[in-house]
One Martini backbone bead per residue (centre of mass of N, CA, C, O) as a GRO file, in nm:
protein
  316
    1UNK     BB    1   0.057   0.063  -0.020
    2UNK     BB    2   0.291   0.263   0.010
    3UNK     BB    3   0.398   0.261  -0.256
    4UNK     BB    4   0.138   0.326  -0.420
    5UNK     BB    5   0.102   0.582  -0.292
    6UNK     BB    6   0.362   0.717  -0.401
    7UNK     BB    7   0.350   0.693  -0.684
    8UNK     BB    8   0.098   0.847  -0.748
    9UNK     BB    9   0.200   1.083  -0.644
   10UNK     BB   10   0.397   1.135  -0.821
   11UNK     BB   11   0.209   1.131  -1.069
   12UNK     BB   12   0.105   1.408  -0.975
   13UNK     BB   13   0.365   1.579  -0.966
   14UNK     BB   14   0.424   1.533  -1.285
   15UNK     BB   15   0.158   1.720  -1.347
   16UNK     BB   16   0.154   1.936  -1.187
   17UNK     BB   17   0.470   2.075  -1.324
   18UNK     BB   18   0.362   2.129  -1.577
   19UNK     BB   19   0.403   2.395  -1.784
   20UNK     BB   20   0.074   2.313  -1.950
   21UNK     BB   21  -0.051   2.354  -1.652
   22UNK     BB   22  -0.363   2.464  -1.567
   23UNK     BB   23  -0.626   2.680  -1.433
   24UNK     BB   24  -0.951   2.650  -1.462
   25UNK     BB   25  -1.019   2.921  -1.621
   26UNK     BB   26  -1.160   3.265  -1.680
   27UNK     BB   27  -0.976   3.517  -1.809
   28UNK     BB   28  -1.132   3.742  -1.861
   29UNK     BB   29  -1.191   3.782  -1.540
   30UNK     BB   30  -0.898   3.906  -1.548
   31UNK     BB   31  -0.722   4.146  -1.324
   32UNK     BB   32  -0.459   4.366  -1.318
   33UNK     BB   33  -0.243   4.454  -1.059
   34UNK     BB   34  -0.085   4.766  -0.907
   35UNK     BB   35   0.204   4.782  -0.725
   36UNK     BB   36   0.395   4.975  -0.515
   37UNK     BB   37   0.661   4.916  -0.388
   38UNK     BB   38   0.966   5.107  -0.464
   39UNK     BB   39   0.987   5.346  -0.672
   40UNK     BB   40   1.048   5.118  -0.953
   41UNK     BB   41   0.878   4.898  -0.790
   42UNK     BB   42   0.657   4.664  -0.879
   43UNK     BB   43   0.330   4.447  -0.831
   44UNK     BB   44   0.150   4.179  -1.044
   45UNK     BB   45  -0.176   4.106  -1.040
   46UNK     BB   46  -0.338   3.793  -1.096
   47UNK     BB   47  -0.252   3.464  -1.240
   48UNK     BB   48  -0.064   3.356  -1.076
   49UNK     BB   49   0.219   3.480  -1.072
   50UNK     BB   50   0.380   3.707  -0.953
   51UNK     BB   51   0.488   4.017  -1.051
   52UNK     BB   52   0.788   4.182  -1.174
   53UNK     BB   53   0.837   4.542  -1.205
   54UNK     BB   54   1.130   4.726  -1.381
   55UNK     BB   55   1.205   5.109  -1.433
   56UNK     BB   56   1.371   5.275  -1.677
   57UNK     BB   57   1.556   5.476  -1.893
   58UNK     BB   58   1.617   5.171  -2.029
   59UNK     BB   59   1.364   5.012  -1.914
   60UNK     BB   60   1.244   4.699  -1.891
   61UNK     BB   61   1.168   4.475  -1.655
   62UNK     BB   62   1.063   4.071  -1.582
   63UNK     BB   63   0.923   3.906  -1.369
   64UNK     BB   64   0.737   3.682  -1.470
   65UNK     BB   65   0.438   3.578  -1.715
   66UNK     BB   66   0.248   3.355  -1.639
   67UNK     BB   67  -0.031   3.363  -1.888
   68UNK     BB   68  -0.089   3.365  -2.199
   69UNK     BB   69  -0.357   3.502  -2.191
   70UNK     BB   70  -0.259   3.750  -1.979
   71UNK     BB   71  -0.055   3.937  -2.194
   72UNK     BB   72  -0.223   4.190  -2.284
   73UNK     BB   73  -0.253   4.294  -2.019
   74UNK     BB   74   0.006   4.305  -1.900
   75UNK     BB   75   0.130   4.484  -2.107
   76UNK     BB   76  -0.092   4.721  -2.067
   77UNK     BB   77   0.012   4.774  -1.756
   78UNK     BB   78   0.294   4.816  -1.816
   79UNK     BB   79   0.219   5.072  -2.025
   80UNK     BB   80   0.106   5.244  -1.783
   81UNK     BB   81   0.441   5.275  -1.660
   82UNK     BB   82   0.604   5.242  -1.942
   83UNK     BB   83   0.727   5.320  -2.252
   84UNK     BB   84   0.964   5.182  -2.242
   85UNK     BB   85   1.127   4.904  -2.335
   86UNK     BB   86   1.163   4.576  -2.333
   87UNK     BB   87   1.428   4.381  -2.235
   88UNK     BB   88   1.356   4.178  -1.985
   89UNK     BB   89   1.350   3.841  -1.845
   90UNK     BB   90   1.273   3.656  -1.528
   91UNK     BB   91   1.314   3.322  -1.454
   92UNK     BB   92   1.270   3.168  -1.129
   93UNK     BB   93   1.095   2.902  -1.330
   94UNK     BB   94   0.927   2.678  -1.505
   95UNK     BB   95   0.653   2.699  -1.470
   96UNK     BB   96   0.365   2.783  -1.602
   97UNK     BB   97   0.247   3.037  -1.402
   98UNK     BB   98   0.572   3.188  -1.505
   99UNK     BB   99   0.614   3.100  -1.838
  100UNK     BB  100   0.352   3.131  -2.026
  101UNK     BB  101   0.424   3.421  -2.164
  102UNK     BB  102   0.688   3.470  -2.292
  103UNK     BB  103   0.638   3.511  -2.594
  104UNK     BB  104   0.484   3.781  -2.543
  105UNK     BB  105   0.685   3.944  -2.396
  106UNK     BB  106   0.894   3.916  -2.590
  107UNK     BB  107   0.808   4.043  -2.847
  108UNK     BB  108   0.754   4.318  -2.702
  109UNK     BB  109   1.070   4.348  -2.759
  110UNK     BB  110   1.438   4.414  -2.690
  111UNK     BB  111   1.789   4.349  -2.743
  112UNK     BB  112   2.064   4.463  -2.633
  113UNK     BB  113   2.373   4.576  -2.736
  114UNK     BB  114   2.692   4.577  -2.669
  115UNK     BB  115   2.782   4.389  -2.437
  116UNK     BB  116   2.546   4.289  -2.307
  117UNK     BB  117   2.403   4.026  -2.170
  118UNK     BB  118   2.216   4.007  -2.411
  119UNK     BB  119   2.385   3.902  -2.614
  120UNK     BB  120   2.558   3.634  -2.632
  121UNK     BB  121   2.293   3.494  -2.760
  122UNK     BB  122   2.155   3.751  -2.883
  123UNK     BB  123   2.006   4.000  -3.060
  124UNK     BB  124   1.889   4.284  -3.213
  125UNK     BB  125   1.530   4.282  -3.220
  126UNK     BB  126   1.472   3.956  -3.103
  127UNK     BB  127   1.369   4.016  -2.824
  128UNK     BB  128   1.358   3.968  -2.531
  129UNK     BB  129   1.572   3.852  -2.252
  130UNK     BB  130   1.560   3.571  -2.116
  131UNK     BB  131   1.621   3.437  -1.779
  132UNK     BB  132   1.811   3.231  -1.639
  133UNK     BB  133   1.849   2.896  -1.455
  134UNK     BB  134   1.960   2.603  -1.681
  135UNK     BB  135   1.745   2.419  -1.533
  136UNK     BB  136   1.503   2.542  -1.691
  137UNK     BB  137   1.580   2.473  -1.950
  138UNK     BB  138   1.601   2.148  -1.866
  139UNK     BB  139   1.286   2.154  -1.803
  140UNK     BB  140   1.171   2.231  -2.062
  141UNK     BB  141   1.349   2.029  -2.247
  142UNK     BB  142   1.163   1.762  -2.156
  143UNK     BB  143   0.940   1.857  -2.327
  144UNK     BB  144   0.774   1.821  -2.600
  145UNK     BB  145   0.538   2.035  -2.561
  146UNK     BB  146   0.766   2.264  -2.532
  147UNK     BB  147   0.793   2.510  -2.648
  148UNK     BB  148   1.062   2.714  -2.712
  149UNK     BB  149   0.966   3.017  -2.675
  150UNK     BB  150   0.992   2.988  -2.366
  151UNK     BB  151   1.254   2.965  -2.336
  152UNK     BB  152   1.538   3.071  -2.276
  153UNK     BB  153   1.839   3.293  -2.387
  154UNK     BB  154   1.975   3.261  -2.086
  155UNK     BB  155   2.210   3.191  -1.886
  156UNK     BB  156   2.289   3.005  -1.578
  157UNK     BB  157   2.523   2.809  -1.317
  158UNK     BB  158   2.580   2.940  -1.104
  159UNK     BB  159   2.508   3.079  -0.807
  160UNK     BB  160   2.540   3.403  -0.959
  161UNK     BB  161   2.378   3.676  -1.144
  162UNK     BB  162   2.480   3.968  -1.282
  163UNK     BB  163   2.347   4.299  -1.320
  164UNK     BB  164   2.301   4.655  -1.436
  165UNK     BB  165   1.987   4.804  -1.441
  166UNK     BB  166   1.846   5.141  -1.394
  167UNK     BB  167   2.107   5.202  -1.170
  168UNK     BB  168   2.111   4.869  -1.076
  169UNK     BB  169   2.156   4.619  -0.910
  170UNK     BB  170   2.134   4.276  -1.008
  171UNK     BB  171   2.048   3.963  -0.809
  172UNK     BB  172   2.085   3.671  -0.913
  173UNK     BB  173   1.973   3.327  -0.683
  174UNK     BB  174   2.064   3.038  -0.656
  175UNK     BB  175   1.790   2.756  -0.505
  176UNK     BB  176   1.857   2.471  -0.447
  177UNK     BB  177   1.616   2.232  -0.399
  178UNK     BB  178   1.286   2.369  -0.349
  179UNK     BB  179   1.097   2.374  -0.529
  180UNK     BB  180   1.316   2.333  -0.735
  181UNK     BB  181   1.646   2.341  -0.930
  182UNK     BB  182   1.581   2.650  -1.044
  183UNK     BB  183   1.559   2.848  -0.831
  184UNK     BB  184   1.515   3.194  -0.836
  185UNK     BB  185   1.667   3.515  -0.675
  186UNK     BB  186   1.595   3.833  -0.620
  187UNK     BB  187   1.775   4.173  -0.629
  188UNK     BB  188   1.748   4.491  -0.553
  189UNK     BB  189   1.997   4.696  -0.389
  190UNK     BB  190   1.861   4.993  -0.431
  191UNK     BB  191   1.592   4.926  -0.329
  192UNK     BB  192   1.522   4.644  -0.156
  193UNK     BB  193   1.407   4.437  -0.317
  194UNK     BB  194   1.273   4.106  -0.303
  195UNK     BB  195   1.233   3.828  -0.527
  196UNK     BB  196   1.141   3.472  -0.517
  197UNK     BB  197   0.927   3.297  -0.585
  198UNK     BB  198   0.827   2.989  -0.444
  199UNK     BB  199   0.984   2.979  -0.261
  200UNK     BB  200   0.814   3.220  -0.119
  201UNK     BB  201   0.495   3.236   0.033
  202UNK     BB  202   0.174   3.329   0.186
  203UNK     BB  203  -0.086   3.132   0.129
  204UNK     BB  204   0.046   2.827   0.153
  205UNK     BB  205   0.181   2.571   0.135
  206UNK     BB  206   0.430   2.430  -0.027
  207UNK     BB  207   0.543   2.317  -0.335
  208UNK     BB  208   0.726   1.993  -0.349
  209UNK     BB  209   0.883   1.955  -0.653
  210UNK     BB  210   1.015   1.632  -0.698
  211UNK     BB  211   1.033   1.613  -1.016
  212UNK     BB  212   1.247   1.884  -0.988
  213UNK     BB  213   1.410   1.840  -0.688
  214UNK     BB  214   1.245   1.907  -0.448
  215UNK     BB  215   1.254   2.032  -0.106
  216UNK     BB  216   1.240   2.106   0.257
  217UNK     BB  217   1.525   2.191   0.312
  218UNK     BB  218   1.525   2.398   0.038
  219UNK     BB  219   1.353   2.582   0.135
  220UNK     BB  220   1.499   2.667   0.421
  221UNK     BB  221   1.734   2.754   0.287
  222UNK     BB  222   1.613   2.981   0.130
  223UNK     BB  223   1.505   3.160   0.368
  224UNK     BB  224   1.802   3.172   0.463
  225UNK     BB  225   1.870   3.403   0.219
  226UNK     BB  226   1.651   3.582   0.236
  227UNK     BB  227   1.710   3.686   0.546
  228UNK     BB  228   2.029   3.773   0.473
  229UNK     BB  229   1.897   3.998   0.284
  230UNK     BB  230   1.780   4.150   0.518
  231UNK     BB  231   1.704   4.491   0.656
  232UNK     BB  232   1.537   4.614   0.900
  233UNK     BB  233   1.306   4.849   1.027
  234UNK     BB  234   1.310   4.919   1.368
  235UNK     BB  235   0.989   4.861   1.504
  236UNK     BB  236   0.893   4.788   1.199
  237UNK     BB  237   0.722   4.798   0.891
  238UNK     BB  238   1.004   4.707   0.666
  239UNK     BB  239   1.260   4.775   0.452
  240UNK     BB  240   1.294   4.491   0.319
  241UNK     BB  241   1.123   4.363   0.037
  242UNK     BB  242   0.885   4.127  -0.041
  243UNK     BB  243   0.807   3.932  -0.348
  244UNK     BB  244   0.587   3.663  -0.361
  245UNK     BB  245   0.504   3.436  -0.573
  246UNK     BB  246   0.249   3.382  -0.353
  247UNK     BB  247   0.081   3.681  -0.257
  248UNK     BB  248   0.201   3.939   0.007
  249UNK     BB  249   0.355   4.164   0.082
  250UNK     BB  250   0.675   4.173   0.242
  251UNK     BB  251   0.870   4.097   0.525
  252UNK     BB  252   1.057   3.936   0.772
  253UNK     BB  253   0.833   3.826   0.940
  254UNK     BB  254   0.722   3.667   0.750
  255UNK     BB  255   1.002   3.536   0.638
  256UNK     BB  256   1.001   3.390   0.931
  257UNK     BB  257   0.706   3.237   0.996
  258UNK     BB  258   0.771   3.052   0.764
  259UNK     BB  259   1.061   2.919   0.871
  260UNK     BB  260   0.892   2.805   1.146
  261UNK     BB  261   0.713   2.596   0.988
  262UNK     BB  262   0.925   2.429   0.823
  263UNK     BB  263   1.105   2.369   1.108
  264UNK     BB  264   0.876   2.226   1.308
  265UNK     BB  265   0.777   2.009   1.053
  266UNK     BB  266   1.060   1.875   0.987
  267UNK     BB  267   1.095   1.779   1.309
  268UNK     BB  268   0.862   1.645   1.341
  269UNK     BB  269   0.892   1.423   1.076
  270UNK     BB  270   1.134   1.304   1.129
  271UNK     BB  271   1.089   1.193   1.480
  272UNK     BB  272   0.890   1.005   1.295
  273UNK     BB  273   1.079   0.845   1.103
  274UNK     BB  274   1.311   0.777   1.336
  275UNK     BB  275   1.048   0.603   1.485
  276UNK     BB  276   0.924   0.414   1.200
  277UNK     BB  277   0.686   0.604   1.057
  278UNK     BB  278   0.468   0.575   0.841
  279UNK     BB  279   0.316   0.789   0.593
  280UNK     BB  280   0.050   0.724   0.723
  281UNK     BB  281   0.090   0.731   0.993
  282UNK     BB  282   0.181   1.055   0.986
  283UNK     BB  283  -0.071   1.152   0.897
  284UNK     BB  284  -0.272   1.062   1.120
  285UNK     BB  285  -0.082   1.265   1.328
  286UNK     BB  286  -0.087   1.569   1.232
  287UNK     BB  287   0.207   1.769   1.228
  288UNK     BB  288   0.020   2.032   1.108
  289UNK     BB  289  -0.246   2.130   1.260
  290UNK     BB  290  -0.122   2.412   1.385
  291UNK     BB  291  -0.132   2.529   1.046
  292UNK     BB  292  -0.400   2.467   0.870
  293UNK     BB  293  -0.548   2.744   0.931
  294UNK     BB  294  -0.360   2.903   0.749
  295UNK     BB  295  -0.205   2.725   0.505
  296UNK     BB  296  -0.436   2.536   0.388
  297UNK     BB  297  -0.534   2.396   0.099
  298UNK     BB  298  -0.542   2.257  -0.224
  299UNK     BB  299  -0.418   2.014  -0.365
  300UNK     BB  300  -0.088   2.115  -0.400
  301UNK     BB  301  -0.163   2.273  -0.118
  302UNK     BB  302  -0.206   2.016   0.077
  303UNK     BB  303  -0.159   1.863   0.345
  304UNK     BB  304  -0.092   1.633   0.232
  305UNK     BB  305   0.115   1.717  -0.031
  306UNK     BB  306   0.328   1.832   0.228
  307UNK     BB  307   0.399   1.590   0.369
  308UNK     BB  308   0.477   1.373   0.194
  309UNK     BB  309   0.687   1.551   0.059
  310UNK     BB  310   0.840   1.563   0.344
  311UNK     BB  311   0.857   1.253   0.383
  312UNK     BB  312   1.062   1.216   0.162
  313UNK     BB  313   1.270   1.411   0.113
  314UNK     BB  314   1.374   1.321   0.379
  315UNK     BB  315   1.691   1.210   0.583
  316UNK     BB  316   1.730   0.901   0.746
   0.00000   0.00000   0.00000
């Protein structure tokens, strides 16, 4: 029964993670609304993943973008905002609902030549520059179903990649092994601002997406590189602002209280799992009960596929 269980999951979990899985719904009737995060720096909210828009006089950032039926809206309101070209994508990860969006918010702009870090792989002209974790590319170009026009136009490699626009410092923060193996977090070191993707939300529990290298520790990890580039504003709500994959904007308190959830969460099922409980024992447990009502989803993101998730990821 344990296994049959197993494999199930994972055969859940390996189709709700395809990039062309999305939420039922009629797209009609979503509207995008902007706030103003501070400065130069948005967060749009639709239909999946926050989006962030970044503003100034060389042109658009934008990360993630959401669902492409969704891209007229997303482009109208980026259009609100600044009428300079849109240079940059930076996609946190790889799933549909961050994006799905990809080809048409890229045809809507151009890659700057001459030096530029979109260079390197773009010509001028050719659409705005995609920019990911190299992992990111490698789950997309895994399904044969996942046009090419989606994937990233650049990548990186290594643990973090630093660009330089609109007169602020940009530093991508690659996440190994928490939402996915390719999460990306962004700092825009000017503005004081953190866009996160999927590792930090403030909705619901989080997705851990084991078919794409997903653990419970690795969300952990990211939590604590997230709070370590935070600087408080003593005594009061504010200092450095994040922007969660999913939910409201936040400070460094909410994500102090996400990671002592997760780890909280983490210390009772590891030690149910080293006296010996299977994992059906341990869901029978409840050892989220007292955080059910805060956190719990419905689908991936429910109480049972977020136990479950972590106790497989976690290690004997």
């Amino acid at each position: 029964m344990k296994n049959n269980m197993i494999k199930q999951f994972i055969a859940l979990v390996i189709l709700l993670a395809s990039p062309l899985v999305m939420a039922q719904q009629n797209f009609d009737d979503i509207e995008i609304q902007a706030l103003k995060v501070r400065d130069n720096i948005y967060m749009l909210v639709g239909s999946g993943g926050n989006i962030t828009v970044q503003i100034g006089a060389e042109g658009v950032l934008v990360i993630d973008t959401q669902y492409a039926e969704l891209s007229d809206k997303i482009l109208a309101k980026i259009r609100e905002l600044s009428d300079k070209p849109l240079r940059y994508i930076i996609n946190t990860h790889h799933h549909g609902d961050h994006v799905g969006g990809n080809e048409n918010i890229k045809n809507a702009g151009f890659t700057l030549s001459g030096g530029n870090v979109g260079a390197a792989l773009s010509t001028a002209g050719q659409g705005a520059t995609i920019l990911a974790h190299e992992n990111v590319l490698l789950n997309l170009a895994s399904d044969e179903n996942v046009s090419t026009e989606l994937w990233p136009t650049l990548t990186y490699f290594s643990d973090k990649k630093d660009i330089f626009f609109n007169g602020e410092g940009v530093r991508i923060i690659h996440q190994p092994n928490a939402h996915t193996n390719g999460d990306s977090i962004i700092f825009f070191r000017k503005s004081d601002v953190i866009t996160t993707g999927d590792a930090y939300i403030t909705s619901f529990y989080p997705f851990i997406d084991m078919s794409s290298g997903g653990t419970l520790q690795g969300f952990i990890d990211a939590s604590n590189a997230i709070i370590d580039l935070i600087i408080p504003e003593y005594g009061q709500d504010g200092g450095t602002l994040v922007i969660p994959g999913h939910g409201r904007l936040s400070d460094i308190g909410d994500v102090i209280n996400w990671r002592e959830m997760l780890t909280i969460v983490r210390d009772r099922i590891k030690d149910m799992k080293d006296r010996g409980m299977s994992l059906e024992e341990v869901l029978a447990a409840k050892p989220t009960r007292d955080y059910d009502p805060r956190w719990a989803g419905q689908g991936i993101f429910s109480t049972e596929n977020f136990v479950t998730a972590a106790y497989m990821t976690l290690e004997d």
